[in-house]
C-alpha positions as a LaTeX table, in Angstrom:
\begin{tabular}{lrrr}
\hline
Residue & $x$ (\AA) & $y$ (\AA) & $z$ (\AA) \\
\hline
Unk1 & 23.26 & 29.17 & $-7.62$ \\
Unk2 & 19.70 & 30.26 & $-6.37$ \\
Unk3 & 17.95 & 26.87 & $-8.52$ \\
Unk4 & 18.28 & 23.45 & $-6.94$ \\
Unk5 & 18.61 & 20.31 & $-9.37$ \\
Unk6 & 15.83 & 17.73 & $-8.92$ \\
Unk7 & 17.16 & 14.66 & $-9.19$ \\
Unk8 & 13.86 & 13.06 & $-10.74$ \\
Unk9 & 13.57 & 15.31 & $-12.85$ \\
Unk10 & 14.48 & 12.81 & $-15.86$ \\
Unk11 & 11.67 & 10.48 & $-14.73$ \\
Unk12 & 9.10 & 12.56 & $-15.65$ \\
Unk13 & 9.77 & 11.90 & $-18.92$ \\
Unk14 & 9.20 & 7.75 & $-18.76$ \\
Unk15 & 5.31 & 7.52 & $-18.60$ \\
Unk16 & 5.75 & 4.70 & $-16.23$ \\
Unk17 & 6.99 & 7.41 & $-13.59$ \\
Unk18 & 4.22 & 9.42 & $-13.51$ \\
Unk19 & 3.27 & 12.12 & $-10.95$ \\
Unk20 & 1.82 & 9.74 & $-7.95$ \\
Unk21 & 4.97 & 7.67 & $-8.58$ \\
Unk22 & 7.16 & 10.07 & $-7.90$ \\
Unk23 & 5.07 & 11.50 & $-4.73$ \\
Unk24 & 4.79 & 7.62 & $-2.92$ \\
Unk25 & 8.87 & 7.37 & $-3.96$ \\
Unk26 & 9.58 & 10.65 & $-2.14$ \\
Unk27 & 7.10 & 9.62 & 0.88 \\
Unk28 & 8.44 & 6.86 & 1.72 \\
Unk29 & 11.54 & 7.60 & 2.67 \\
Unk30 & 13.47 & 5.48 & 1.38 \\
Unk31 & 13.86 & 3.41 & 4.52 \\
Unk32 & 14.98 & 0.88 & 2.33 \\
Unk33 & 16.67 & 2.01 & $-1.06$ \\
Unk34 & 16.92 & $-1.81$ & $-2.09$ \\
Unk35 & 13.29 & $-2.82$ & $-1.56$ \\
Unk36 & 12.62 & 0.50 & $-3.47$ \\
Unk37 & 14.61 & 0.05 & $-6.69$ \\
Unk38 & 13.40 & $-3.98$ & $-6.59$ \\
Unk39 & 10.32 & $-3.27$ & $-6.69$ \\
Unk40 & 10.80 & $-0.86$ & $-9.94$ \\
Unk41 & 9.44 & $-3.33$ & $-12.33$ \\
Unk42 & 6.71 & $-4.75$ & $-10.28$ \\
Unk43 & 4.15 & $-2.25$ & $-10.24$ \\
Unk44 & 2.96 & $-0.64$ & $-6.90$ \\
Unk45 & 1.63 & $-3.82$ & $-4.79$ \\
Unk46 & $-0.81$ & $-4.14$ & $-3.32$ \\
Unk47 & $-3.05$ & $-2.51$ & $-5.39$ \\
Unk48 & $-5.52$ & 0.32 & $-4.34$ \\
Unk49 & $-7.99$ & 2.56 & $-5.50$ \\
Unk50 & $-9.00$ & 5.86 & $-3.08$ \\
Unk51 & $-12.48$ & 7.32 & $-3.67$ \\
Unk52 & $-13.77$ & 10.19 & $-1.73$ \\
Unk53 & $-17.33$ & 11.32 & $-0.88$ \\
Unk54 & $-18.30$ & 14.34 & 1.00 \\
Unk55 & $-17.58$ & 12.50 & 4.27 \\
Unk56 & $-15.31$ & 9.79 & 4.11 \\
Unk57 & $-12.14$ & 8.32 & 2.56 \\
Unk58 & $-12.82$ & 4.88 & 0.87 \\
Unk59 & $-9.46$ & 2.57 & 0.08 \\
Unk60 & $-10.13$ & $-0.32$ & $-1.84$ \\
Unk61 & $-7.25$ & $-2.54$ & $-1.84$ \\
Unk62 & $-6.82$ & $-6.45$ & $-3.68$ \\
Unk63 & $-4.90$ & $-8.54$ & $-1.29$ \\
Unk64 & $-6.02$ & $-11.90$ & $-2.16$ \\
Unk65 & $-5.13$ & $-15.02$ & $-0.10$ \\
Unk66 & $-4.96$ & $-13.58$ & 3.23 \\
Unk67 & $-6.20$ & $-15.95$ & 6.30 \\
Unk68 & $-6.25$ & $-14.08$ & 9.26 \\
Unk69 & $-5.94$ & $-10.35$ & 11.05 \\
Unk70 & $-2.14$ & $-10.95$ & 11.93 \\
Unk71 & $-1.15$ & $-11.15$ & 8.04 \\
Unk72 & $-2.01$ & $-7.67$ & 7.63 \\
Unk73 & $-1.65$ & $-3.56$ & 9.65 \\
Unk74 & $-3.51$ & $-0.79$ & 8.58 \\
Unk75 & $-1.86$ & 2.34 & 10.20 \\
Unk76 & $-3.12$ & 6.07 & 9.50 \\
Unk77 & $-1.13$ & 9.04 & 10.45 \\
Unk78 & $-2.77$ & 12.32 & 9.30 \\
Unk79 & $-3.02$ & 12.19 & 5.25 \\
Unk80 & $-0.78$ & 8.73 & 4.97 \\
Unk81 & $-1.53$ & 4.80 & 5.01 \\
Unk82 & 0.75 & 2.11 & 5.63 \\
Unk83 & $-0.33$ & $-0.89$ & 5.17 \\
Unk84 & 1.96 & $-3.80$ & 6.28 \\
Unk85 & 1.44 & $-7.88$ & 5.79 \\
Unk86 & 2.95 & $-10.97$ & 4.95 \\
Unk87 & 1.26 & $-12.58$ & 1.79 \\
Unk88 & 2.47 & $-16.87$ & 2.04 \\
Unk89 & 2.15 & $-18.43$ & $-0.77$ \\
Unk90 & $-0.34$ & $-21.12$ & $-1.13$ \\
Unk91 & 1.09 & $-23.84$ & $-3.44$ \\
Unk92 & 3.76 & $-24.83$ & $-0.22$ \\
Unk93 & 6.92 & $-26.37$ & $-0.96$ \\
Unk94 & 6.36 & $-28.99$ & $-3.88$ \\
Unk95 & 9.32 & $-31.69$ & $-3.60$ \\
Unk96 & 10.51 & $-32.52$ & $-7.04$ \\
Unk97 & 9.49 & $-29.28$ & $-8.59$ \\
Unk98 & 10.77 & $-25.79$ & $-10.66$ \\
Unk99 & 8.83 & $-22.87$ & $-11.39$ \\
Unk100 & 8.92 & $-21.91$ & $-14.95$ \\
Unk101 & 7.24 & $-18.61$ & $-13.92$ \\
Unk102 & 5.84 & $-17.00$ & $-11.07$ \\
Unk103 & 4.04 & $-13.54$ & $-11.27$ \\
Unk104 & 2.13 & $-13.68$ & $-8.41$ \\
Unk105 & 3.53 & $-11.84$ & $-5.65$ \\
Unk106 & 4.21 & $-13.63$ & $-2.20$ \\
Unk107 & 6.30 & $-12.26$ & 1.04 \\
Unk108 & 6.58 & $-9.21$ & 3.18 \\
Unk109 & 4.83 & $-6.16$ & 1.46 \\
Unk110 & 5.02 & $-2.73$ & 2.83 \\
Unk111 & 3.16 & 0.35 & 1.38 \\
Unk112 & 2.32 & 4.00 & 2.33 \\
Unk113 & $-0.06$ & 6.10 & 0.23 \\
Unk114 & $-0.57$ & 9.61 & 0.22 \\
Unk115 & $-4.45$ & 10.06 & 0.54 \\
Unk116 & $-5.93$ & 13.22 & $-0.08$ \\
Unk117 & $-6.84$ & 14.93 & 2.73 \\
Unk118 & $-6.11$ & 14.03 & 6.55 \\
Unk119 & $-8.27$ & 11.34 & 8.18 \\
Unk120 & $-9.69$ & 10.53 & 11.51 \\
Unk121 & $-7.95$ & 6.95 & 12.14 \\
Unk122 & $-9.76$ & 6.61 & 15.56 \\
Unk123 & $-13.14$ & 5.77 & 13.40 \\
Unk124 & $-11.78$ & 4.15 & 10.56 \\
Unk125 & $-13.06$ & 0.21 & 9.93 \\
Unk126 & $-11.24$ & $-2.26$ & 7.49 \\
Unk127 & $-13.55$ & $-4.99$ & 6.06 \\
Unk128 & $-11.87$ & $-7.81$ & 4.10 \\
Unk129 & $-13.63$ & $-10.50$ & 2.04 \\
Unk130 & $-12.62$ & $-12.33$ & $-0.74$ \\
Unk131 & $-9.00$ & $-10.92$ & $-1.86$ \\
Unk132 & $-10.57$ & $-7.43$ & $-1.31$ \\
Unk133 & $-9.86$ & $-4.60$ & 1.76 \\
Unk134 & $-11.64$ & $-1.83$ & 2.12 \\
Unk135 & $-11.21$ & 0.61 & 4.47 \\
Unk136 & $-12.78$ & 3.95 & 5.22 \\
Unk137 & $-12.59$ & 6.71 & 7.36 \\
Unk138 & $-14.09$ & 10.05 & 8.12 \\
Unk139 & $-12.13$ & 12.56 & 6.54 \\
Unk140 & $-10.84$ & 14.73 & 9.88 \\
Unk141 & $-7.75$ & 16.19 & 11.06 \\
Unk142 & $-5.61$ & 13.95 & 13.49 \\
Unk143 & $-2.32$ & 13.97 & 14.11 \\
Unk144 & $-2.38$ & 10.46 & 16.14 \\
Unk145 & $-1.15$ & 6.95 & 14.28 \\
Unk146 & $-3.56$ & 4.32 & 14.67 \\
Unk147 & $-4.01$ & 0.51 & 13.95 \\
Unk148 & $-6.78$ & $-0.73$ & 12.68 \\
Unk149 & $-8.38$ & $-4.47$ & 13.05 \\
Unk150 & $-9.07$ & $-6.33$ & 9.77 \\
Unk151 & $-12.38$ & $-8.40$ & 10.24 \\
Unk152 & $-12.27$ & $-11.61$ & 7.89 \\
Unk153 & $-15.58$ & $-12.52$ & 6.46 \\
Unk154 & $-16.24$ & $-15.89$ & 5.01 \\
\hline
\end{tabular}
């Protein structure tokens, strides 16, 4: 009676499930157990890399074809980003048209990341320029959730 089952246990064995997978699934706490299991097949979107230097935590994210600071939120609490937007798509409405396929993603988005130590959010900065965030901060302890202003460069 003393071991407890682990329900993921059986993903570990599909490579596309690997260890990070599993850690963002169990963060985000499955708020939404839809949006989790749709997204499945998609990948984890946006996409980021996380670098670290002696100082700072440096988050690298592709979000192409935002416009302005309102389509995205950058929020830091302790060791965990969320990052919120709306991505519109920039074809419109076509009248007298199908898609035969779309695999560019468009709509609400919503994703937390574990980064690797805790971060000071109160001197963070998020650059974006062409399709590309990045965001850093100096790698501190604080407890405190914080937004963060995007500033669009042409």
């Amino acid at each position: 009676m003393g071991d407890k089952h682990d329900p993921f246990e059986v993903l570990k064995h599909f490579p596309q499930f690997d260890e990070n997978f599993l850690r963002d699934l169990a963060s985000s706490g499955w708020n939404n157990p839809v949006d989790v299991l749709k997204n499945l097949g998609r990948g984890k979107w946006p996409p980021v890399d996380i670098v670290e230097t002696l100082n700072e935590i440096i988050i690298t994210v592709d979000i192409p074809g935002l416009k302005r600071t309102d389509d995205v939120r950058v929020e830091v609490r302790g060791n965990n980003l969320t990052l919120n937007g709306d991505k519109v798509t920039d074809t419109g409405t076509l009248s007298n048209s199908r898609i035969h396929r779309q695999e560019r993603q468009y709509g609400r988005f919503s994703r937390t990341i574990s980064l690797p130590v805790a971060v000071n959010g109160k001197y963070g900065r998020a650059t974006y320029r062409q399709g590309v965030m990045e965001i850093r901060f100096s790698k501190l302890s604080d407890d405190q959730a914080e937004t963060l202003k995007v500033n669009f460069y042409e």
